[in-house]
Structures are given as C-alpha cells and as structure tokens.
DRENKE-287292 format. One record per residue: residue number from 1; residue in three letters; x, y, z of N, C-alpha, C, O in turn. Coordinates in steps of 0.001 Angstrom, whole numbers, always signed. Layout:
N
NUM; Ala; X; Y; Z; X; Y; Z; X; Y; Z; X; Y; Z;
...
***
This chain:
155
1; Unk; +6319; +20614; -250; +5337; +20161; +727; +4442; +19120; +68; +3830; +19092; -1000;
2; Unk; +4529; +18603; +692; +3315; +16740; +269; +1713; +17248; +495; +1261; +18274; +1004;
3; Unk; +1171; +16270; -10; -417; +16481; +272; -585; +15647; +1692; +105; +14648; +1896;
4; Unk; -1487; +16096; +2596; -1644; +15301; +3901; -2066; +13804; +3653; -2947; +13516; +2842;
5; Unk; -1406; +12896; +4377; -2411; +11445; +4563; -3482; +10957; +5383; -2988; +10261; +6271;
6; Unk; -4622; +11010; +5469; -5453; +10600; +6228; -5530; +8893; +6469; -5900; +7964; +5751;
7; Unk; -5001; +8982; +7814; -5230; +7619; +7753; -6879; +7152; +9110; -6840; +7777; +10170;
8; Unk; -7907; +6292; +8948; -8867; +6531; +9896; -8480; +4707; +10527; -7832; +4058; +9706;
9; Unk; -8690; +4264; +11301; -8876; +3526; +12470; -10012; +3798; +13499; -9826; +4513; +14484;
10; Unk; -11161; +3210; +13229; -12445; +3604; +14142; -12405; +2389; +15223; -12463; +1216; +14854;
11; Unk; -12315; +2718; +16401; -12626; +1416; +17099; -13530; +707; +17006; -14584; +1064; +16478;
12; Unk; -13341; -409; +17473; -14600; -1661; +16853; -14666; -2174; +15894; -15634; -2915; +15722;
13; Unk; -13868; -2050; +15039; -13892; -2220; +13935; -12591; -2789; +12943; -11714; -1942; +12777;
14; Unk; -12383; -4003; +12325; -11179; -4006; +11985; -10767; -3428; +10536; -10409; -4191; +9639;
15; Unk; -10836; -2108; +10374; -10612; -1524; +9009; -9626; -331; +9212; -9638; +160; +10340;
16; Unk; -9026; +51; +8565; -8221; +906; +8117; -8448; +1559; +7101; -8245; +982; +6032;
17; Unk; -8908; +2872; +7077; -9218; +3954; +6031; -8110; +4870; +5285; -7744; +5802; +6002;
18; Unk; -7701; +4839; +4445; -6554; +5913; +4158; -7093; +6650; +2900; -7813; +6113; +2058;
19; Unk; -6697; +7849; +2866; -6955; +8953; +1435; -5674; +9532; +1748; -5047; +9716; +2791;
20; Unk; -5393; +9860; +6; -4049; +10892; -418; -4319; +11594; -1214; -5362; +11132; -1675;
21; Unk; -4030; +12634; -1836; -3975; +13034; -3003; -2822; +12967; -4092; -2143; +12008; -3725;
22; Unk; -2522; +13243; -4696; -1173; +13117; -5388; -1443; +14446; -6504; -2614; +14699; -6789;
23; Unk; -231; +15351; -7175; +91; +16078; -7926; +193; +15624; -9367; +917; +16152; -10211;
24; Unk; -714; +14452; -9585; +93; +13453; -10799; -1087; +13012; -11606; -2219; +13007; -11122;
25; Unk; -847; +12668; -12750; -2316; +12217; -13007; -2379; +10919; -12752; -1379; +10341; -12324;
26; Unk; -3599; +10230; -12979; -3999; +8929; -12752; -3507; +7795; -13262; -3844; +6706; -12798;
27; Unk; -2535; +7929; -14417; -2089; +7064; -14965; -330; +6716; -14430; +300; +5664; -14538;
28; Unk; +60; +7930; -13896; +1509; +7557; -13126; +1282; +7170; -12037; +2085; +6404; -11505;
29; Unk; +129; +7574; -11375; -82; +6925; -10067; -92; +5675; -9922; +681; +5021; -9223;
30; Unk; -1124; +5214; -10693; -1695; +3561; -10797; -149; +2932; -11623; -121; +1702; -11638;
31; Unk; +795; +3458; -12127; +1647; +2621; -12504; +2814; +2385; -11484; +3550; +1415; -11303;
32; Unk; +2716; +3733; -10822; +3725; +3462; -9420; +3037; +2347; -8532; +3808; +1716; -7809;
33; Unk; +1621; +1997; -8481; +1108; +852; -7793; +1262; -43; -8439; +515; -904; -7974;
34; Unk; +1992; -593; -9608; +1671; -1925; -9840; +2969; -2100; -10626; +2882; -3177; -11217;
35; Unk; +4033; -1557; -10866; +5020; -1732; -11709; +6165; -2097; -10601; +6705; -1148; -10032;
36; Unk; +6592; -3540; -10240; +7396; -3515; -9384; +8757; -2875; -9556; +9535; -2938; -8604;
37; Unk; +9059; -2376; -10468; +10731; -1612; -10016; +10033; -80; -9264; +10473; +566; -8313;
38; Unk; +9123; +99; -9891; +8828; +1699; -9459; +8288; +1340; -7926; +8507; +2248; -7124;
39; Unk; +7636; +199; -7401; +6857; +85; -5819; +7953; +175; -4970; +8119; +812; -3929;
40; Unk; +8798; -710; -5711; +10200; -317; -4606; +10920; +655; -4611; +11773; +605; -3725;
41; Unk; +10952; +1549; -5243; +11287; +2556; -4537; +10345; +3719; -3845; +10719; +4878; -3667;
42; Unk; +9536; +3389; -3622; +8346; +4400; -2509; +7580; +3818; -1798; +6730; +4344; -1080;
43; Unk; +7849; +2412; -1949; +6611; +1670; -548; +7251; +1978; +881; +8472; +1825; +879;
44; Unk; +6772; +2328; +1953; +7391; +2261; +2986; +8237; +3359; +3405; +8597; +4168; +2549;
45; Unk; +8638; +3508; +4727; +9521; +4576; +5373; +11079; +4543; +4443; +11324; +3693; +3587;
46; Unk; +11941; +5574; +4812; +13050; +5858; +4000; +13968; +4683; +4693; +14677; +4063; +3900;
47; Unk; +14011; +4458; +5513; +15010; +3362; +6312; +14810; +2259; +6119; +15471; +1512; +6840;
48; Unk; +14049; +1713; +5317; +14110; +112; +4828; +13740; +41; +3235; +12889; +729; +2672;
49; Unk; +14623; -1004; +2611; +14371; -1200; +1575; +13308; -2260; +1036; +12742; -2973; +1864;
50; Unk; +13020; -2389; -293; +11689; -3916; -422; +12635; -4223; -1637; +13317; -3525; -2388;
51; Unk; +12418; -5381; -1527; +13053; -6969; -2052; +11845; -7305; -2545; +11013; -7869; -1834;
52; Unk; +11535; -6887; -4265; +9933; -7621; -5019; +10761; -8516; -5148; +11944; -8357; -5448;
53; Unk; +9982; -9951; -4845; +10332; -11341; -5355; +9660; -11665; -6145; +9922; -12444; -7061;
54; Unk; +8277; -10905; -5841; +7252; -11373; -7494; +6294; -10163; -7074; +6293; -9545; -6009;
55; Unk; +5621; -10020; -7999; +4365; -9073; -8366; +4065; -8947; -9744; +4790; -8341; -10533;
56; Unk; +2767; -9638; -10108; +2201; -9685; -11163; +1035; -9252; -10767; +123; -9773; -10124;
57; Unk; +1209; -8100; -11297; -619; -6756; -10592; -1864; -7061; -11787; -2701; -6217; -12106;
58; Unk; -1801; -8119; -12223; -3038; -8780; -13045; -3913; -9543; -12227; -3455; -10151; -11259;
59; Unk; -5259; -9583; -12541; -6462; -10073; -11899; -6142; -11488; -11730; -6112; -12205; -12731;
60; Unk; -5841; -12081; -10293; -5601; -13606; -10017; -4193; -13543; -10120; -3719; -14676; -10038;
61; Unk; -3103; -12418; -10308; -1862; -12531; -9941; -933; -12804; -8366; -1524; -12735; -7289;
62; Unk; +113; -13020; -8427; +8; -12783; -6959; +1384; -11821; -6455; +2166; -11406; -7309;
63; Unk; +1525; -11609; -5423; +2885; -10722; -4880; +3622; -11320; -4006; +3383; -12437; -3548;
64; Unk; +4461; -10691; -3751; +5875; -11223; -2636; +6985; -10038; -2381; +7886; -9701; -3149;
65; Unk; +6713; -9576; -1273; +8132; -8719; -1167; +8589; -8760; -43; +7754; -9089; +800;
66; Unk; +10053; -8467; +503; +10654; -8629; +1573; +11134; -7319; +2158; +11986; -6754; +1472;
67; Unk; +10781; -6723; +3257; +10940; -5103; +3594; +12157; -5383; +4900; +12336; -6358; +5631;
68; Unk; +12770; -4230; +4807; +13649; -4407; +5850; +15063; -3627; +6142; +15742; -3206; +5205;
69; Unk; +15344; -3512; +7125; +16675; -2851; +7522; +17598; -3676; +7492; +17491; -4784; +6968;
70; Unk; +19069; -3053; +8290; +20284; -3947; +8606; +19732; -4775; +9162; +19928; -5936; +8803;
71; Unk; +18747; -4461; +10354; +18554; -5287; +11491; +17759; -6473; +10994; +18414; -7512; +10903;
72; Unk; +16444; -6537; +10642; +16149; -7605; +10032; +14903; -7157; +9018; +14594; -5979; +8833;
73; Unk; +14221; -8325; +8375; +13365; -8073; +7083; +12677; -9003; +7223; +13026; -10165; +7434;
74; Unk; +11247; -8422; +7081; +10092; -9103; +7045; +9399; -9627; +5882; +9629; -8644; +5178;
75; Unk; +8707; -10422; +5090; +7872; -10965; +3973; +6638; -10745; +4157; +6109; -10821; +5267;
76; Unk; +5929; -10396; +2906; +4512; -9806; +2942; +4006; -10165; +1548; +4707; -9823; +596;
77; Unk; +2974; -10755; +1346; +2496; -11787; +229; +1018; -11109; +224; +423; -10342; +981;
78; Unk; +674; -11856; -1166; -859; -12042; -1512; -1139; -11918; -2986; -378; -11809; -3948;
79; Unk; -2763; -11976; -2864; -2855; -12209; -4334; -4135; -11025; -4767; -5076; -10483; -4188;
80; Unk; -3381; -11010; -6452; -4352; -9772; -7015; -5710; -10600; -7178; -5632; -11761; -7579;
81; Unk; -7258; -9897; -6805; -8453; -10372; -6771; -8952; -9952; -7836; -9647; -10679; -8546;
82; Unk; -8656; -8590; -8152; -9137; -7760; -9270; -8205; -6837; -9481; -7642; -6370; -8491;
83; Unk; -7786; -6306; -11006; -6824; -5016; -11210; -7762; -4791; -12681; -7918; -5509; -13669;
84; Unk; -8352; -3272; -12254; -9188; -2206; -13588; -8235; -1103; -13452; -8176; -150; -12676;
85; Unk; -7186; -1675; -14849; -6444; -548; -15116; -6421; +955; -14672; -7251; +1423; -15451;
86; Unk; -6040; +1868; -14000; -5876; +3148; -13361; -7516; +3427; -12768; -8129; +4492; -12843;
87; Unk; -7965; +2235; -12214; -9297; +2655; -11346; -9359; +1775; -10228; -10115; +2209; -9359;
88; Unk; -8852; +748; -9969; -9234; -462; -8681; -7984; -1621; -8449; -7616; -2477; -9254;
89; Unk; -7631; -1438; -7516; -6903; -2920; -7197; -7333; -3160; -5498; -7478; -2566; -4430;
90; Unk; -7426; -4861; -6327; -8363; -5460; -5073; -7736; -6396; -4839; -7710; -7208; -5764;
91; Unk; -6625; -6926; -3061; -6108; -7560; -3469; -5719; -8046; -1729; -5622; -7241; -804;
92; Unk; -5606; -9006; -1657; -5451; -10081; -34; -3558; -9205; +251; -2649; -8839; -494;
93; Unk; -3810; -9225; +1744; -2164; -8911; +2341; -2256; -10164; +3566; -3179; -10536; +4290;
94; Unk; -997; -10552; +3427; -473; -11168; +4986; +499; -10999; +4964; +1141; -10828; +3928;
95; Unk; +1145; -10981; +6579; +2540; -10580; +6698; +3080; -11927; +7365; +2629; -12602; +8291;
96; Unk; +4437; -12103; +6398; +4826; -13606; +7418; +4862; -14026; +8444; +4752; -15209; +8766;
97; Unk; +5041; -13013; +9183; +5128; -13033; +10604; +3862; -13633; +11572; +3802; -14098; +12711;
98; Unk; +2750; -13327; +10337; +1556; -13854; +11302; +798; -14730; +10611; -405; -14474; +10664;
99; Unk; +1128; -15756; +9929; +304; -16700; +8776; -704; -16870; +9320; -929; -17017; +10521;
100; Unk; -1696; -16856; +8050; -3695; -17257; +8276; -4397; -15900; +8848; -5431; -15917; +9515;
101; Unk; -3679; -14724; +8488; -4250; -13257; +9218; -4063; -12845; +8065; -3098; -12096; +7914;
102; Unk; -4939; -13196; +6819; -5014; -12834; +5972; -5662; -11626; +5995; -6463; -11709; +6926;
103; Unk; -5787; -10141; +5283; -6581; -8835; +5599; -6434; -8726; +3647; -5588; -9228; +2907;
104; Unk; -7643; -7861; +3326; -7959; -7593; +2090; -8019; -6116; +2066; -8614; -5559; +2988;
105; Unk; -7401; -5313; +992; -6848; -3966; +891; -7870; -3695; -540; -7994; -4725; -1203;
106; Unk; -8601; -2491; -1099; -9376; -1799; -2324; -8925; -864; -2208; -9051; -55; -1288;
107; Unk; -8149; -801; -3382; -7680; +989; -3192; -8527; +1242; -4777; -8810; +439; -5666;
108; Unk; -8750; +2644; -4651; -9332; +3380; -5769; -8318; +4444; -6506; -7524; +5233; -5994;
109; Unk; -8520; +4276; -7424; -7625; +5715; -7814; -8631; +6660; -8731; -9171; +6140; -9707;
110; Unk; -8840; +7815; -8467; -9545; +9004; -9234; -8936; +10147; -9605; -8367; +10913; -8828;
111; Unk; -9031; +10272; -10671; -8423; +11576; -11455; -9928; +12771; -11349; -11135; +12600; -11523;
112; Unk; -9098; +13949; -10988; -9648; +15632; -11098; -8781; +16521; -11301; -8083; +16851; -10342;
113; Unk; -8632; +16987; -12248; -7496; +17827; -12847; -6774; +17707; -13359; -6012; +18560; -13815;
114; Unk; -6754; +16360; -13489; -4749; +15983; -13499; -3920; +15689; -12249; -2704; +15502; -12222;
115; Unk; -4970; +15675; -10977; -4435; +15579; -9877; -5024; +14045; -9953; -5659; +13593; -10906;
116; Unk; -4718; +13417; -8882; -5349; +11881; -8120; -5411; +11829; -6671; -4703; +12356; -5812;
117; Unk; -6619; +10922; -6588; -6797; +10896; -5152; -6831; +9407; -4998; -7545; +8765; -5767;
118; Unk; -6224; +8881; -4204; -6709; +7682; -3817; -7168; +7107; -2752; -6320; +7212; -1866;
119; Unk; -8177; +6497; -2360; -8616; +5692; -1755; -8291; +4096; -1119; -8081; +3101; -1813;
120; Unk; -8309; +4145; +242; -7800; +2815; +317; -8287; +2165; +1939; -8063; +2469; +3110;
121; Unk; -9197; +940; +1093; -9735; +399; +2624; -9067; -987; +3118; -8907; -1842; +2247;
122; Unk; -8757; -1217; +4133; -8220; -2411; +4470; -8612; -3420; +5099; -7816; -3543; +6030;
123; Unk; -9677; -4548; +5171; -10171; -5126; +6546; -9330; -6212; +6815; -8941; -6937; +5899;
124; Unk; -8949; -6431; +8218; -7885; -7038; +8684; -8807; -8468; +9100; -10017; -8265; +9002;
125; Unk; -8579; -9324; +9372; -9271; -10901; +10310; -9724; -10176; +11177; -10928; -10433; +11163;
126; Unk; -9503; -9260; +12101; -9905; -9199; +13641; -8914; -7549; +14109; -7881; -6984; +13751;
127; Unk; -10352; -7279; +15385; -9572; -5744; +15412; -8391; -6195; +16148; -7500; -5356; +16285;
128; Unk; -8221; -7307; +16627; -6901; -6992; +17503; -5818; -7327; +16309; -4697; -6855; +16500;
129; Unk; -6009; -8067; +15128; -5041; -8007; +13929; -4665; -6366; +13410; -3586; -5874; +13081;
130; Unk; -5639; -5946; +13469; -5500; -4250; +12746; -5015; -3618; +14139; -4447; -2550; +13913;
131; Unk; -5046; -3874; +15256; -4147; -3041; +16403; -2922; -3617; +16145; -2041; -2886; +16598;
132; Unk; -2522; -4506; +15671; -1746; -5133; +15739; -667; -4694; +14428; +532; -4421; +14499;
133; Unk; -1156; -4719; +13777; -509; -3785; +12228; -305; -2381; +12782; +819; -1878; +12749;
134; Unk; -1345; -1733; +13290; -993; -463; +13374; +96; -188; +14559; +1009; +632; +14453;
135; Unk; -150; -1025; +15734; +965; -917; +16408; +2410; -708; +15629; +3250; +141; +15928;
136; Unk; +2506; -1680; +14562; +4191; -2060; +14215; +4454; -468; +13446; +5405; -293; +12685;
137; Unk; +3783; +269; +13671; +4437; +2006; +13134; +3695; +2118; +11679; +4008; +3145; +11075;
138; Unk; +2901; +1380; +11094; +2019; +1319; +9699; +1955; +2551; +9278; +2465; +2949; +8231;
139; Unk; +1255; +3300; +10156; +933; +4799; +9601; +2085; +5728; +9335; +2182; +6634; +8507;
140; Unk; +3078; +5212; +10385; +4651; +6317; +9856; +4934; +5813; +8263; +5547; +6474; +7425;
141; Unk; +4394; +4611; +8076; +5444; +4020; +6798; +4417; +4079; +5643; +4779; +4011; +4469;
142; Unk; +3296; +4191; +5965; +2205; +4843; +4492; +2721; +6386; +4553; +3190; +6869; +3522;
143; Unk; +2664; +6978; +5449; +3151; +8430; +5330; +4157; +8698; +4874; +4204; +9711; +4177;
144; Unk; +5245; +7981; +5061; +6416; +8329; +4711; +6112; +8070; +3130; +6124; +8965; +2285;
145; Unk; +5800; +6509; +2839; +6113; +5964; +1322; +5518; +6909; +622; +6210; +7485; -217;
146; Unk; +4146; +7296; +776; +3287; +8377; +103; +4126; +9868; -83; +3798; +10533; -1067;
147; Unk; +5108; +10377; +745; +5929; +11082; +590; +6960; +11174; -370; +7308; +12085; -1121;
148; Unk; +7516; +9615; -109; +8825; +8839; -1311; +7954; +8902; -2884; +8418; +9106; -4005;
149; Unk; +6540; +8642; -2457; +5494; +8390; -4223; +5754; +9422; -4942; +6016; +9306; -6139;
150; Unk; +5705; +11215; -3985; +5632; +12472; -4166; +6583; +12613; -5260; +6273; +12913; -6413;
151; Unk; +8083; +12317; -4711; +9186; +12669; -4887; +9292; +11890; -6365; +9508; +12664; -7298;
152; Unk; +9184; +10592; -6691; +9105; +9934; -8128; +8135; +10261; -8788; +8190; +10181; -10015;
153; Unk; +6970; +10726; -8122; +6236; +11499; -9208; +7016; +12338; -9977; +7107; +12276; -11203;
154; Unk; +7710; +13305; -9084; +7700; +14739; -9818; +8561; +14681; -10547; +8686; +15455; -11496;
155; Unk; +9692; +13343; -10150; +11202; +12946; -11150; +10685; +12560; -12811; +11521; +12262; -13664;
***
C-alpha cells in the first residue's frame, strides 16, 4: 500500500498544491527527482513512457522530455531556477502543446525518520491554464508516478 497523494486545486486561483510522503529517506528521493534515468522510470501513469532529451537538475539548467503512448507523445520543457541539494527544486514547466503558458513548480523535500515528505506548489499563467492541465487527467498521472516512485524506492 502507497502513502496517499494530496493533490489541492482551490478555485480562483491558479495553483496546484500536492504533498506525498515516501518510505525512503531524503536522499533517494531527491535523486529519483533529478537523476534522469531514474525520472523515467516513475514520472507519470504506467501507460506512457518519457523520452529525457535533456535534464541537467543544476541551478540555471534546463529539461526536455517527451511523454507518451502508441497513440501519440507530448514535449514538456523548462529550466532549473534553483536546485539545494535534497531540500528545493525550483523550476519553470511548459507543455508544447501550449507555448508562452509558462507555470513555475517548488517542490520541497523533508526528511523525519528516514521517511520524506514532499511538497509541491505549482502556479500556472492563469486559472483557466491550471483547469486546463488538470483537465488532461494530471492528478491520475502524479498519483500513479508517485506510486511507480514507491515501487523504485523499495527496489
């Protein structure tokens, strides 16, 4: 059994709130966030794979990956703003599909026990951009990936 995902969406507002916990300590966590062979295999729902074309998780680095099924695959870019080793990555998302809807993601990571929790806020351009993300199934595919994170943790 997984730890629950909270994901929040307040109307009015274009942000996206998420918390997890994880079984892991803080230092496998934060490396499953930033080590591209390990992101691809747990970003996202089980039915599509990611294609890193780049990710350099250093402060002023930038990313590129391509997610997707048989049917088709989408591109999703940006750049690292800030990365404090197993405590903060601060870092711009856009999805190709919608160029200049740039949204900025802070996730936190905190260790208690040996467990981790992370934190993660998202503000999108505009709430109808963040209805608009969340429409495309977002929350099935943080839930799921956070599930897939579970599973390479414990490997």
């Amino acid at each position: 059994m997984s730890n629950p995902t909270t994901i929040t969406a307040q109307d009015g507002v274009p942000f996206v709130d998420t918390i997890r916990e994880f079984d892991a300590p803080v230092s496998a966590v934060f490396k499953a966030h930033v080590d591209p062979d390990l992101l691809a295999k747990w970003l996202g729902p089980r039915t599509t794979s990611i294609n890193v074309t780049e990710y350099n998780a250093i402060t002023g680095g930038s990313w590129h990956y391509e997610s997707g099924d048989a049917g088709a695959s989408f591109g999703f870019r940006g750049v690292f703003h800030k990365v404090d080793p197993e405590a903060l990555i601060i870092m711009t998302f856009e999805f190709d599909g919608a160029p200049d809807q740039v949204g900025i993601s802070t996730t936190t990571f905190e260790e208690t026990d040996g467990r981790t929790r992370i934190v993660v806020h998202e503000v999108y351009p505009s709430v109808e951009a963040r209805d608009m993300a969340l429409a495309t199934g977002m929350n099935y595919g943080v839930v799921e990936g956070y599930e897939r994170l579970d599973e390479l943790l414990a490997s």
